[in-house]
N, C-alpha and C positions, 0 to 999 in steps of 0.2 A: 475805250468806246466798245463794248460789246453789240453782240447785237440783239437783235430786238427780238421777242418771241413771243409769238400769240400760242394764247393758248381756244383750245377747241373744246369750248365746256359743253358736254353729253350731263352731266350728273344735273340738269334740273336748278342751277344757277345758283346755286347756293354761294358766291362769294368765292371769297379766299380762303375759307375755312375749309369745307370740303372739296380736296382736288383727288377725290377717290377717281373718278373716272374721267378727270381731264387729262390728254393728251398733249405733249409738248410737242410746237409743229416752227421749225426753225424758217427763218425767210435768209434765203442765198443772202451772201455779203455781196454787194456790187463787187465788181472788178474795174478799176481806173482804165482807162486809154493810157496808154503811156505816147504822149504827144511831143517828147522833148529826146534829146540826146544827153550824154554825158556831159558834151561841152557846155551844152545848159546851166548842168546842176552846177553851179560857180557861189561863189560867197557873196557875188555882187548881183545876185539874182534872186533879193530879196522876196521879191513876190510869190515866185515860187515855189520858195521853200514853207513861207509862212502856210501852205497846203498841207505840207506836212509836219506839222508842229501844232499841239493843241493851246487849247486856251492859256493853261498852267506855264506853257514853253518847253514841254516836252515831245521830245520825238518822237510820232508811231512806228512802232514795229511794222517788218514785212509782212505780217499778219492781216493789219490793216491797210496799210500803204498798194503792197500787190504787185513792189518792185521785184527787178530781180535782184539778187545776192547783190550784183558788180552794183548794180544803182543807187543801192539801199548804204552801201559802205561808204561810195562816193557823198551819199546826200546826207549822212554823218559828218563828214570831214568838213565840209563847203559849211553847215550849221553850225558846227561849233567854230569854226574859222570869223565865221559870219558874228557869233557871237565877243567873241575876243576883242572885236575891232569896231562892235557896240555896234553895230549896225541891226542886230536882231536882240531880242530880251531872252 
């Protein structure tokens, strides 16, 4: 999931062909609330992990997620546990 970026066309709107004088202007990634605890992040707490796992059933990176290190290990372990025992895809 990247993110999104507008661009700031000055050159007179020419499309996508001419980006002589457009400017790439990034929009902040949100930052989550982290609203849960470790005890949280469990294998039987489905729902909340399905937040972070995309469509495919892959897991986001701290990049996207915004956990910290310890949360982001834990909510590795708990997913793939999750998954083993078919509770998650």
């Amino acid at each position: 999931m990247p993110r999104k970026t507008n661009l700031d066309r000055r050159a007179g709107g020419r499309g996508r062909r001419g980006r002589t004088g457009a400017t790439e202007v990034r929009v902040p990634r949100p930052k989550p609330k982290i609203d849960f605890t470790v005890d949280a992040l469990d294998y039987k707490n489905v729902n909340l992990l399905r937040q972070f796992v995309t469509d495919a059933g892959r897991i986001l990176p701290r990049k996207y997620t915004g956990l910290p290190a310890h949360y982001q290990r834990q909510l590795t372990r708990s997913i793939e546990r999750a998954r083993q025992m078919l509770l998650m895809k």
